[in-house]
N, C-alpha and C positions, 0 to 999 in steps of 0.2 A: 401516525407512525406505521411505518409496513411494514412487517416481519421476512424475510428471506428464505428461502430453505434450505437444504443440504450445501454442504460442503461444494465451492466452487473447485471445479477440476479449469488445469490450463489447459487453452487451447492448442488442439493438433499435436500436442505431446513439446510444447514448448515451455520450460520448466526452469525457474530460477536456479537449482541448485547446481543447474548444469552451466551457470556462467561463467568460465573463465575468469572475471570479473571480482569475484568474490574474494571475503579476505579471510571470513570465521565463519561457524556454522550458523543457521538460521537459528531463530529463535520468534517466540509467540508474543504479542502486544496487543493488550485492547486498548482500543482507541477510537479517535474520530476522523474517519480520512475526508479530506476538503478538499476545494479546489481555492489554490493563493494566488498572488497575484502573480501576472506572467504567465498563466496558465498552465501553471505548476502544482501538482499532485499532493499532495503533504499527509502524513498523519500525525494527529498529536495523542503522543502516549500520554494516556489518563493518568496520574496517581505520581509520571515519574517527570512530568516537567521538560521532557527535550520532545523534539520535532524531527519525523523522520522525514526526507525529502525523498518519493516515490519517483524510479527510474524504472527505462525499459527494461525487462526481464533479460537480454544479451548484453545491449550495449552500452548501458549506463547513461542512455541518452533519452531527453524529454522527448515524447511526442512515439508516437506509434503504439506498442501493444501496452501499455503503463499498467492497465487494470484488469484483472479478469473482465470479462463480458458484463454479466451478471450486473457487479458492479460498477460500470462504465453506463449502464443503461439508466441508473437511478441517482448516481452521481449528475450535480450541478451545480454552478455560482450559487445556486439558493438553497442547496442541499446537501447536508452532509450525511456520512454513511457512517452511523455506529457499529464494533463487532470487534470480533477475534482475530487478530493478522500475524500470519506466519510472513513472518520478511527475512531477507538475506541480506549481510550488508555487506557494499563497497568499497567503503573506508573505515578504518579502526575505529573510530571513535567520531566524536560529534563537533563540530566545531562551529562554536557560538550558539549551542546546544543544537546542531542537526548534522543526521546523518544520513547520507544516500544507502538507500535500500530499494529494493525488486518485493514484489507481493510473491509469495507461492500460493499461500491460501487463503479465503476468508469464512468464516463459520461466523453463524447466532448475529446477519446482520439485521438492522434496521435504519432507516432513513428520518430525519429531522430537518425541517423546512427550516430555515436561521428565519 
């Protein structure tokens, strides 16, 4: 297990809560972000049983800036990243327990080989 340090900042000053996008305020989840199948970002909140489906920080769309850095670097098929996530979401609510959301932050990570 690797430990992470400080608080990830977004890059170049690109920042979830500035997405148009968004429907309610962010809020904090610990959990385990993975990578599922389609190569699709996910995290699963610990304790409360639904799955957040991880989108681009603008445009709601897979693929491009999905993760902070940090975390993109230690993220893989074989590894998941344990921690603290400030997410913002996109749609009200979850449906078939998952909601799209953007990362703003993540703190007190760790990684685990599956």
């Amino acid at each position: 297990m690797l430990a992470a340090g400080p608080a990830l900042a977004n890059e170049a000053g690109v920042s979830c809560k500035t997405s148009h996008n968004l429907v309610a305020a962010c809020f904090a989840v610990h959990g385990r972000l993975f990578m599922a199948g389609g190569g699709h970002v996910r995290i699963e909140w610990l304790g409360e049983g639904r799955v957040l489906d991880v989108r681009d920080r603008q445009s709601r769309a897979q693929g491009g800036e999905i993760v902070p850095d940090l975390v993109q670097r230690t993220l893989s098929p074989s590894t998941d990243v344990y921690g603290d996530f400030l997410v913002c979401p996109f749609d009200r609510g979850p449906r078939a327990n998952v909601q799209a959301v953007c990362i703003e932050d993540a703190t007190g990570l760790s990684t685990r080989r599956r």
